[in-house]
N, C-alpha and C positions, 0 to 999 in steps of 0.2 A: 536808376534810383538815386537822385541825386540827395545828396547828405549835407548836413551841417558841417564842417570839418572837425570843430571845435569839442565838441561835445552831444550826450542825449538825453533827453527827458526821462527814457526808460516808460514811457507809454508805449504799446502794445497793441496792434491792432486787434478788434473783437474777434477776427477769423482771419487770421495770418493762413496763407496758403499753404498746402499741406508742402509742399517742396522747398520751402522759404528758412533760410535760417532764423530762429527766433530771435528778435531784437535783443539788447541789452539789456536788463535789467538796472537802473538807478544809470549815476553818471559814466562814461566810457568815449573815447576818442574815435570817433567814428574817419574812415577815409569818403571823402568826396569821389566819386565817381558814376560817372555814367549808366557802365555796366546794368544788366538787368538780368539776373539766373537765368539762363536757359537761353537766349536769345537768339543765340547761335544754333539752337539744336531743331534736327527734324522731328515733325511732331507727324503722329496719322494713328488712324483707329482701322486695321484690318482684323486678320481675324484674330489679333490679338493688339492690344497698344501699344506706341512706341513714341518714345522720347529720347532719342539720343545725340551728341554732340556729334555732329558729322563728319568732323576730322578726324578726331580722337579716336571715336568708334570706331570707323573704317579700316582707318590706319592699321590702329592695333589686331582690330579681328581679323583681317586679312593678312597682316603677316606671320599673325600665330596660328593660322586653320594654314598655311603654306611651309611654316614649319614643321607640323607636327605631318603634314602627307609626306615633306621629304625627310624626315628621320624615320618615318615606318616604312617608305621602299627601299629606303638604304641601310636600313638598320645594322644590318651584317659587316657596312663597310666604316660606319662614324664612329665606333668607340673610338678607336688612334686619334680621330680628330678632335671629340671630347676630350681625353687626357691631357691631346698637347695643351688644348686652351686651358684649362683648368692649371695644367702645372707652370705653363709660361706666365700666367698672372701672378698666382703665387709665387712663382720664386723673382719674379722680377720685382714687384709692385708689394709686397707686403711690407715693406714699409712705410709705405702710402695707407695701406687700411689699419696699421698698429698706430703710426701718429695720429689718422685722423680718429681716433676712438678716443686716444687721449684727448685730443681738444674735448670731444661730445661731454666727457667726464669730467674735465676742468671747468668748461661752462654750465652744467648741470648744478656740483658742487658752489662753485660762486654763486650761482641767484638763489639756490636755499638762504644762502646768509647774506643774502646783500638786500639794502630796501626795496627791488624790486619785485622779490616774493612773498610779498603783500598785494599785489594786483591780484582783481579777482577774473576769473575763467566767466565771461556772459555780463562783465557788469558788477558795480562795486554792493549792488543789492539781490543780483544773482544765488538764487538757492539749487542744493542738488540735484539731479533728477533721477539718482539712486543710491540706496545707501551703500554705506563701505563695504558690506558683503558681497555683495549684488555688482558692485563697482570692482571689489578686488578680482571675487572671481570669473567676471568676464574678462579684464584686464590678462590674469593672469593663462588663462584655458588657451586665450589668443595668443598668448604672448612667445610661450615655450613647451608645453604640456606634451606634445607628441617628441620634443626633443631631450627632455628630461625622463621618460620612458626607456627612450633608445640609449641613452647614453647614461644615464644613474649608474649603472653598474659597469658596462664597459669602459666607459673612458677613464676613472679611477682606477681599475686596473691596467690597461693599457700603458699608462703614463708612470702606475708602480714598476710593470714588469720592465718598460725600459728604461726606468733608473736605475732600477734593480742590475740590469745590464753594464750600466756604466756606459763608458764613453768607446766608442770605435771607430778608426778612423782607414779612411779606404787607400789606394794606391796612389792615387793624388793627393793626399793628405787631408782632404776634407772629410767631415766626420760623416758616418754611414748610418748611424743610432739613431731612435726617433727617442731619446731621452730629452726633457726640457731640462736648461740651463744646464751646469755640469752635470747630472745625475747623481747617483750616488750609491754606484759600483757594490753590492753583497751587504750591504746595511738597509736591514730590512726596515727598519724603524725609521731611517732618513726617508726613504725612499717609498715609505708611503707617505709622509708630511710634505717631500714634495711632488708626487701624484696627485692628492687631493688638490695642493697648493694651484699646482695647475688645470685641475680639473674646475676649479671654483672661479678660476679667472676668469675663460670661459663662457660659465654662465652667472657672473654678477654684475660689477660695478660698469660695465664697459657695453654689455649687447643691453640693457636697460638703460642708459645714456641715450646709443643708439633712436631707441624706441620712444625714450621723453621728447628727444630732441625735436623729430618731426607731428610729435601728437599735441608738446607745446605751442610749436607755432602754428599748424593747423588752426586750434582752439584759439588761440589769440586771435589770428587774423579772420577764420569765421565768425566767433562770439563777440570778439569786443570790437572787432574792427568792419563788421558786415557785410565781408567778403566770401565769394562761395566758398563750400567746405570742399579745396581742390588744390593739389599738391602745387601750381601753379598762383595760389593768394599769396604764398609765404614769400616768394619774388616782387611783389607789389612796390618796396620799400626801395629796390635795384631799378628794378624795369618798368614800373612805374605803370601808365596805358599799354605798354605794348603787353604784359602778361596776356591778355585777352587776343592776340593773333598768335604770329606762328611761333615766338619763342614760349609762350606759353603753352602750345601745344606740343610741342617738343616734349616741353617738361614734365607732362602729364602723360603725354606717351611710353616716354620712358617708367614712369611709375606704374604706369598697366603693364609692361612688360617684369621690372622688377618685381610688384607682386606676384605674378603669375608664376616667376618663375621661382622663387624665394619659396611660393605654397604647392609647387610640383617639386621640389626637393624633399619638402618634408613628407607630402604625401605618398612619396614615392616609399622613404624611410620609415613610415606609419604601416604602409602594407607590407614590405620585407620583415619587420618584428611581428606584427600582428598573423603573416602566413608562418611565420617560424614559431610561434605561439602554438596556433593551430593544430600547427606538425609535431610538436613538442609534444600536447597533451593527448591529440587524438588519433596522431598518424595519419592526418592528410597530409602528403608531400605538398612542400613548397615548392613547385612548380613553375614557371610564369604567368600559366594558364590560371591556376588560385590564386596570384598575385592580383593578375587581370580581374575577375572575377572580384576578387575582394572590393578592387576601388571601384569597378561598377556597383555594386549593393551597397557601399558606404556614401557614394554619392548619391544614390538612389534613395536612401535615408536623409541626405542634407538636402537635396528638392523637395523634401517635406516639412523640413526644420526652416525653410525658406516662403514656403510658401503659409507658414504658421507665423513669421511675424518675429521683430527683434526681439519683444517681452516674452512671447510664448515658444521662441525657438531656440535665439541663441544664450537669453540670458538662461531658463530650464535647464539646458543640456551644460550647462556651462557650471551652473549649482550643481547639478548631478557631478561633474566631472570631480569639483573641490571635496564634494564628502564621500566619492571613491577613494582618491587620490590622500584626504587626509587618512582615513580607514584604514587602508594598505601603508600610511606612513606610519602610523599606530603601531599595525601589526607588529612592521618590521623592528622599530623601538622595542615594543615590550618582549616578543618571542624572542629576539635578536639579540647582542651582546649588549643592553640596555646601558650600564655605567658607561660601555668604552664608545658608542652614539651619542652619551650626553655631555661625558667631557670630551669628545674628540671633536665636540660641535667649535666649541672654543681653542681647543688645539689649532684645528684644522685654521680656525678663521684667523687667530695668530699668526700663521703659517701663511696663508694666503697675500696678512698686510706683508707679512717680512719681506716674501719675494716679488710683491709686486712693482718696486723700483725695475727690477730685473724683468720681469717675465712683459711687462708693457715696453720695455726699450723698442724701438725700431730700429738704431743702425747697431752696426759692428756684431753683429750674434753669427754666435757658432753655433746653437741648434739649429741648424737652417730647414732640416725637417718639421721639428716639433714649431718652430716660428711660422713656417711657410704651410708647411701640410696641416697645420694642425688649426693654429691662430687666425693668419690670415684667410682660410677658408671660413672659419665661425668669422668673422668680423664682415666677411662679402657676404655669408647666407644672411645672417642680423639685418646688415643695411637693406638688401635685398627687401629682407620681409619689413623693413622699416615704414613704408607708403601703407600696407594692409594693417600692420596691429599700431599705426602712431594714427590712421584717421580714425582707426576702430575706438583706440583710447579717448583720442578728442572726443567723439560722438557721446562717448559717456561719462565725458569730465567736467559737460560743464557746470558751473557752480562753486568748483574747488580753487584756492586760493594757488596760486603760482608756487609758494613753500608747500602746501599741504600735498598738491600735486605729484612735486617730486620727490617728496619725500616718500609717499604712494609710488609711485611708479619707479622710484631708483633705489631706496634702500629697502624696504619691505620686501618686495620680490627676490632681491639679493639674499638676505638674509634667510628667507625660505631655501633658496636654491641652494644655501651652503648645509642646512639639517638636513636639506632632502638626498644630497651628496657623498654626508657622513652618514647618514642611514644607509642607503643603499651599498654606494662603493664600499664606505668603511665595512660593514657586512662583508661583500664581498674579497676585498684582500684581507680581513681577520678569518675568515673561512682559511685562506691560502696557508696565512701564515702563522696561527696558530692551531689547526686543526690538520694542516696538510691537506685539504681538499683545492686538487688541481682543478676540477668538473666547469668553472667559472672562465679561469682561464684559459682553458683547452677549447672552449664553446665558441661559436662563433659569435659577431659580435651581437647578432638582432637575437641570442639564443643566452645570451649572460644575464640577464634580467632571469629569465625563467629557470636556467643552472642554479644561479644565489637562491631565488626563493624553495628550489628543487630540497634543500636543506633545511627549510624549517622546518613547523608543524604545516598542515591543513595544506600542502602546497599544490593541490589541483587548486583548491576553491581560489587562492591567492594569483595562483597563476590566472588562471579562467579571468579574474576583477584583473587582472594586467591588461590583456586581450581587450576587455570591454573598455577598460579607461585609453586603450591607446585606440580603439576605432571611435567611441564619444571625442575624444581631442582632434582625430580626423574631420568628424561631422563638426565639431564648432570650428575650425579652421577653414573649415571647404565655402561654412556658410559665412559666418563673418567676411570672409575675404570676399566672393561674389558681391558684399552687400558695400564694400572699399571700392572694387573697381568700378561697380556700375556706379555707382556718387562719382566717380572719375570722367566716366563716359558718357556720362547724361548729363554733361555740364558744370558739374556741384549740386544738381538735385539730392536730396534726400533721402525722397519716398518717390522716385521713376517707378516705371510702369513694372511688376514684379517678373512676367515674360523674360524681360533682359538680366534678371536676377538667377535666372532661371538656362538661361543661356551660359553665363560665366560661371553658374558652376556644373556644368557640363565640358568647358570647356577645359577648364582644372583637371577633372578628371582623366581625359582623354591627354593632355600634354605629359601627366604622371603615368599612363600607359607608356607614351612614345616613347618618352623617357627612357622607362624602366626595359619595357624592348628596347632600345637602342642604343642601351651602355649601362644597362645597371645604372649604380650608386654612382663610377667615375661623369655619367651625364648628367645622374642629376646635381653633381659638386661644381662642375663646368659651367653650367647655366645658371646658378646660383651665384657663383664668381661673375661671370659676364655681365652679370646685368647689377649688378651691388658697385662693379667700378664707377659707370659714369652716376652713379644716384649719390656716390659716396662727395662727387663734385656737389651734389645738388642741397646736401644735408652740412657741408663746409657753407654754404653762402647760405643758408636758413639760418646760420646760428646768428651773421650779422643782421638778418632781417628781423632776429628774435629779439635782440638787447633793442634796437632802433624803434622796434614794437613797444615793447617793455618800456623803455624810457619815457614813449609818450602818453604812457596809461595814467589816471587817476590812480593815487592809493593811499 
């Protein structure tokens, strides 16, 4: 499709193909290229259609239907092999994922306030094509929803009770404590300021970086630059023609693998709270068999949310998820210690700037727990799932101005994430520490959500809307994401053949099984690690592909 280089009319053809990125609207720098969607990909009508890029597809399905038979005959012998991976990355390499989060955060920051966050997302006469509601809450249901469930109430405590611990150090003088930064040893008051402090880390400024990062450049280089919607365009600006052979499928490969396995981690950690839920209120044991069990029916729910359409699937169940989720934030607010959630919202976020010089450092730390087990694991899952929720984002951003964008996707979200933190966890250690209910802390971790709310009023009904909002954040996850990798595997198609939509997320399913058989939690934090390392190369060269972008926009 050969281009203009210079510029576009923002004419529009009468019947743009359903698979075709839509043009620009108004002026925008289009690249000159060859290229033609799809070109590459095998097409055929059997008893179902198919469209898919034959590298990419191959590749990837055949090496994850080959991993997942040999993690379910070995099951019994790979967790040793999961943990080593998982803890040799982390303790070696995290400071590789705590710097590169910085940069994500420094260049985010910068184009809010620099004149390049004025270009517009499709074209400088580009309109939305959902509103802010609609746009927030699919953004956000994608984003974190099932990880904010799991962790609202545990990891605030976690990070209390080992401040609360203080500092210990082992036989070889390295400290043995999973306290961040010093801790702060029997001061109960320090020591929740900095639990939250770290708990908000986390989940603010830094895994929403992550996620603009690669949703920005998507959107640039699909929308304004009219190149496929494929983790492989944002290399254009580097590698120029070759993106379109094998380094470009490299790089796509790898992001079908990163997603995959970034949304088997969560899935996995969606069904262990959502079985301990279960068990909690009704007395089915969680089992692995109800585990099993579980993510087959929730995907068996998102093969219908998929085969219902992005408006009538995922954005619905995505709305549904945000006035569950605000509901039970409500609850928790007004039943809850109401004054000490509103001012601790601002405590907390005080607290979060104070230590974030410290808690972002990468070298020289003595938590080497709470940095390595803790940080650098959330910074590999983030990236990981960085390909699934940054094209998700793209697909639904365009329109939005480059400031309005981020300011949408980096601080708004944060800011949610720090209320929804001081509600829940602050909850949870004011239960501890002002009432002396241990019940929270004693609880295991996917069972501390349902412990805290164990103590208000109404707490089956609340419990019960936990359970449903974390299997709905399963089903937007399961489906959104199928609907990331096949745009991966069918070239930068769009709207491919829904069969292969249908395929991925079957196969989600089934790798969150092997998983969950084949190591628990330590497999799915391994796989998540493994494949967020070399993506975290791929999201460092995006950011130069993004200012080179940016620079040559109208605005």
């Amino acid at each position: 499709m050969d281009k203009d280089p210079s510029s576009n009319t923002g004419i529009e053809p009468e019947n743009p193909p359903l698979d075709a990125i839509p043009a620009p609207s108004g002026e925008s720098t289009l690249i000159d290229t060859d290229y033609v969607i799809g070109q590459d990909n095998i097409k055929g009508q059997f008893s179902f259609a198919l469209d898919i890029h034959g590298k990419v597809f191959s590749i990837s399905a055949l090496t994850i239907i080959a991993f997942v038979i040999l993690t379910l005959a070995l099951q019994n012998d790979v967790e040793p092999i999961f943990s080593a991976i998982r803890d040799w990355l982390t303790g070696n390499l995290a400071w590789f994922f705590l710097g590169a989060a910085n940069i994500f955060v420094i260049l985010c920051l910068v184009l809010i306030v620099s004149p390049l966050g004025k270009v517009r997302l499709g074209g400088m006469d580009a309109k939305p094509d959902h509103s802010y509601m609609g746009w927030f809450s699919m953004l956000f249901a994608a984003g974190m929803g099932i990880g904010l469930m799991f962790y609202g109430v545990s990891e605030p405590m976690s990070h209390f009770s080992a401040s609360m611990g203080g500092v210990a150090v082992g036989e070889e003088g390295l400290r043995t404590d999973w306290a961040p930064l010093a801790g702060a040893a029997g001061d109960a008051q320090a020591a929740a300021s900095l639990g939250m402090a770290a708990t908000i880390f986390h989940w603010g400024l830094h895994p929403w970086a992550i996620y603009a990062i690669v949703a920005l450049a998507l959107a640039l280089f699909s929308f304004n630059k009219g190149l496929p919607l494929s983790i492989r365009s944002i290399f254009y600006p580097i590698l120029g023609e070759r993106v379109w052979g094998w380094p470009g499928h490299v790089i796509d490969i790898l992001a079908v693998f990163a997603t995959l396995f970034g949304l088997a981690t969560s899935l996995g950690i969606g069904a262990e709270q959502a079985a301990g839920g279960i068990d909690y209120l009704f007395g089915i044991a969680a089992t692995d068999m109800s585990k099993v069990l579980l993510i087959i029916g929730i995907t068996a729910i998102a093969l219908m949310s998929v085969l219902a359409g992005l408006d009538k699937g995922v954005k619905r169940l995505s709305q549904l998820n945000m006035v569950l989720a605000i509901l039970l934030l409500g609850f928790v607010i007004v039943v809850g210690p109401t004054l000490a959630i509103l001012t601790g919202f601002f405590t907390n976020l005080g607290s979060y700037l104070q230590h974030l010089p410290a808690l972002s450092n990468p070298i020289g730390r003595e938590d080497a727990n709470f940095s390595q087990g803790w940080t650098a694991f959330y910074w590999a899952w983030w990236i990981s799932w960085s390909p699934f929720v940054g094209m998700f984002i793209a697909r639904v951003s365009r329109g939005r101005t480059v400031r309005e964008f981020l300011i949408a996707v980096l601080l708004v979200p944060s800011l949610v994430s720090v209320l929804w933190m001081t509600a829940f966890g602050g909850t949870g250690i004011g239960q501890f520490v002002n009432d002396g209910f241990t019940g929270v802390q004693d609880a295991a971790l996917e069972l501390q959500l349902f412990a805290m709310l164990g103590e208000l009023p109404l707490a089956e009904i609340t419990s019960f809307i936990g359970i449903i909002l974390v299997i709905v954040f399963f089903i937007t996850s399961s489906d959104s994401g199928s609907l990331v990798i096949d745009t991966i595997t069918a070239g930068g198609k769009v709207n491919a053949p829904v069969p292969q939509r249908v395929f991925w997320v079957i196969i989600e399913g089934v790798i969150a099984i092997a998983l969950l058989l084949g190591g628990g939690l330590v497999a799915l934090q391994a796989m998540a690690v493994s494949t967020g390392l070399p993506f975290t190369l791929v999201l460092l060269v995006g950011c130069i592909s993004i200012v080179k972008g940016l620079m040559s926009e109208p605005r």
